[in-house]
DRENDO-1510 file (C-alpha; in Angstrom, 1 decimal, always signed):
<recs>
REC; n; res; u; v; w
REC; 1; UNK; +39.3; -46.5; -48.6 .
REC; 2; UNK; +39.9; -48.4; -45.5 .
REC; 3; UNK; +42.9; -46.1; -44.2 .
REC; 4; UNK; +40.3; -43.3; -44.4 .
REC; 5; UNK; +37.4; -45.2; -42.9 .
REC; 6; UNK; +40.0; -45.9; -40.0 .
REC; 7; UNK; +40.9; -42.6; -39.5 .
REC; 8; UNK; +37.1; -41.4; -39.6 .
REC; 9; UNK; +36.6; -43.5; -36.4 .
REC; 10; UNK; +40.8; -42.3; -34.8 .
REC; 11; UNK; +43.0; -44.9; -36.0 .
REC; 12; UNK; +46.0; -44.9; -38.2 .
REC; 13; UNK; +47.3; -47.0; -40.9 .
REC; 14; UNK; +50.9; -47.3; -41.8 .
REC; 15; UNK; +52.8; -49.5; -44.6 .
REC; 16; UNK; +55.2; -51.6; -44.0 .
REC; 17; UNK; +57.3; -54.2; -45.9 .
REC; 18; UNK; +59.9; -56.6; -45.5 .
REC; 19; UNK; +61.9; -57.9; -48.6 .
REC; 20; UNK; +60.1; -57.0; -51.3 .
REC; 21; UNK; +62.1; -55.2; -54.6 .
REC; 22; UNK; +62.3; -52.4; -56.1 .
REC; 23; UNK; +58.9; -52.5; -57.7 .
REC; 24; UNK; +57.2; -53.3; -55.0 .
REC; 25; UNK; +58.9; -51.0; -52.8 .
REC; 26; UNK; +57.8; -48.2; -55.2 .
REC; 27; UNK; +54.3; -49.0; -55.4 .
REC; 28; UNK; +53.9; -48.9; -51.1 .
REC; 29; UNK; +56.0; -45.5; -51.1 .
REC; 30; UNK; +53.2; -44.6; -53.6 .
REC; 31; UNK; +50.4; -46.1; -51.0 .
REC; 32; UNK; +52.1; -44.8; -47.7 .
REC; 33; UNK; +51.9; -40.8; -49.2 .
REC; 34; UNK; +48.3; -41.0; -49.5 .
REC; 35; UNK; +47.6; -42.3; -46.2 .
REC; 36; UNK; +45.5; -39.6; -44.6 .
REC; 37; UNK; +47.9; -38.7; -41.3 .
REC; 38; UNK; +50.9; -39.3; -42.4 .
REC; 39; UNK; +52.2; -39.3; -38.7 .
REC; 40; UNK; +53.3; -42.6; -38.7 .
REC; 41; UNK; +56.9; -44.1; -40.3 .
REC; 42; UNK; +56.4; -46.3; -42.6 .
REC; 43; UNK; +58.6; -49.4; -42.9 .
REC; 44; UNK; +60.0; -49.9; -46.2 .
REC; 45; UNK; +63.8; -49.5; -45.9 .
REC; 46; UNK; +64.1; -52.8; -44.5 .
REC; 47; UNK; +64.6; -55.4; -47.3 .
REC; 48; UNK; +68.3; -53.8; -48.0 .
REC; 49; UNK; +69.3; -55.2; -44.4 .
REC; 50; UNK; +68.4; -59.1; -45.6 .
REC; 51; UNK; +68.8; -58.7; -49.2 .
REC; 52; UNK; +72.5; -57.1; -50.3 .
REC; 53; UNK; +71.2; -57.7; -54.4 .
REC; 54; UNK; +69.3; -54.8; -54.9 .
REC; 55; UNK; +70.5; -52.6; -58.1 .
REC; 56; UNK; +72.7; -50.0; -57.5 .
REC; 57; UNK; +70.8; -46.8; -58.5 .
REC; 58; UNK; +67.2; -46.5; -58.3 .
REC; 59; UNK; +64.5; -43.6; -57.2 .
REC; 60; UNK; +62.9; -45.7; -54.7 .
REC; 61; UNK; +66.3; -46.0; -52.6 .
REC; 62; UNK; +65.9; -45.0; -49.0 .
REC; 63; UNK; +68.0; -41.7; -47.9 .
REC; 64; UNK; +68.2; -40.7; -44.3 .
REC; 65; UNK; +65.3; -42.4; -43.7 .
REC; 66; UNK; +62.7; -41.0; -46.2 .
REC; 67; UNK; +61.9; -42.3; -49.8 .
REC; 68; UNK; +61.6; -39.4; -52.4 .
REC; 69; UNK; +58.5; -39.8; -54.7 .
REC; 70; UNK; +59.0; -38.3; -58.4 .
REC; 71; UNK; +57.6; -36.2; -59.5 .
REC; 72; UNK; +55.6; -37.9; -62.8 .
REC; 73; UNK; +52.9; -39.8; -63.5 .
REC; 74; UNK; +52.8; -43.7; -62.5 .
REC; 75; UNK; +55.5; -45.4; -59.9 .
REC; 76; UNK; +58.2; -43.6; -62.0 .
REC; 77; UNK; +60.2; -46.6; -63.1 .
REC; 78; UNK; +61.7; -47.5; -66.7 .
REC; 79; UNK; +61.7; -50.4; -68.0 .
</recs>
């Protein structure tokens, strides 16, 4: 609602994070593709440079810069 009531008026929102896990990480990749624009990067590849504990293999694992959604219903994580 606000990122669209920004937009409305010419500014743009972006999401960002710092060290937040997996889950969270999933849930802002979720929030950042239904910004309006789009234009701007989003930050939420960061936590990997301070935290090293992060589980090997996950969907919400940054590659060449972009974070690949699934393609289901929900954040599309198992318990």
């Amino acid at each position: 609602m606000f990122a669209r009531q920004a937009a409305s008026i010419g500014l743009e929102a972006f999401v960002t994070s710092a060290m937040d896990g997996v889950v969270s990480r999933a849930g802002a990749a979720h929030l950042a593709a239904a910004l309006p624009s789009g234009r701007l990067a989003s930050g939420l590849g960061v936590g990997s440079l301070f935290v090293r504990e992060e589980p090997s293999e996950h969907p919400f694992r940054p590659v060449q810069g972009r974070i690949r959604l699934p393609d289901v219903p929900g954040l599309g994580l198992s318990p």
